[in-house]
N, C-alpha and C positions, 0 to 999 in steps of 0.2 A: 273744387271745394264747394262750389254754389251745389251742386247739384246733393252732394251730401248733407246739406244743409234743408235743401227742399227736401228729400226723403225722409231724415229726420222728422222735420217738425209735420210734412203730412201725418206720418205715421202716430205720433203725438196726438194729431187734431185726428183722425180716427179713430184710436181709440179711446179720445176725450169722453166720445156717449156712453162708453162701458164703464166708466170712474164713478166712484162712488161721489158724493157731496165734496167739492174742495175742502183740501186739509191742511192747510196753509194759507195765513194772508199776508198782501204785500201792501207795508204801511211807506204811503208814499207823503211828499211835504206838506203842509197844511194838516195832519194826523190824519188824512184819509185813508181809508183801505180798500184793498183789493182783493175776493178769494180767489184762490187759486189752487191748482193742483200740484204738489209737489214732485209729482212722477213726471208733467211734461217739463215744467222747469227743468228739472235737474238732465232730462234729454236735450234740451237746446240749449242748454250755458252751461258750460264747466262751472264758474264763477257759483250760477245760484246751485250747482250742486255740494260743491263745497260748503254753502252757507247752509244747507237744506241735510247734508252730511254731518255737520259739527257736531261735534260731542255734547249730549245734554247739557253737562256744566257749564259751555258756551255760548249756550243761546238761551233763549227765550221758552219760559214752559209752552205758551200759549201760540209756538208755531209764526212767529210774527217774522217778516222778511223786509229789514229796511231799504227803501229805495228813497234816500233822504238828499234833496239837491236837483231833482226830476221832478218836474210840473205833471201833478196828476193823469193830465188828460194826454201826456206824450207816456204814460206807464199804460194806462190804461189800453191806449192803440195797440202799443210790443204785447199783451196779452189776449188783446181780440185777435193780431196778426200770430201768434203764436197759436190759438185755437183751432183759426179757419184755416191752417196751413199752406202760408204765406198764398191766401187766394184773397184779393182786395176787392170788397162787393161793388 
């Protein structure tokens, strides 16, 4: 399962340089935010594709993704480590 897990999110983090501008941000506690791109999300978590899937009526116009309960700078890491596919500099 690890190894599906690496292929995924490599695959994410290359073609992170082909994405347009993130289309999504993740509002983490303290009201901070994070952009992000919605396509690698929804590739490495079931969960944020669900929330990134929800029916307009359901969410937020403005693309906002709560990560409420999680200390900024631990959201922050899981999207740098989601980018660089899982390669820790």
């Amino acid at each position: 399962m690890e190894d599906s897990i690496h292929i995924s999110t490599s695959a994410a983090a290359t073609s992170a340089s082909e994405l347009p501008e993130p289309d999504v941000q993740i509002l983490t506690s303290g009201g901070l935010r994070i952009p992000a791109h919605s396509s690698i999300l929804a590739i490495v978590s079931p969960v944020l594709e669900n929330i990134i899937d929800r029916p307009v009526e359901h969410r937020s116009s403005e693309r906002l993704i709560p990560i409420l309960g999680v200390p900024y700078d631990a959201v922050s890491a899981f999207i740098f480590f989601i980018k660089k596919g899982n390669k820790i500099p």
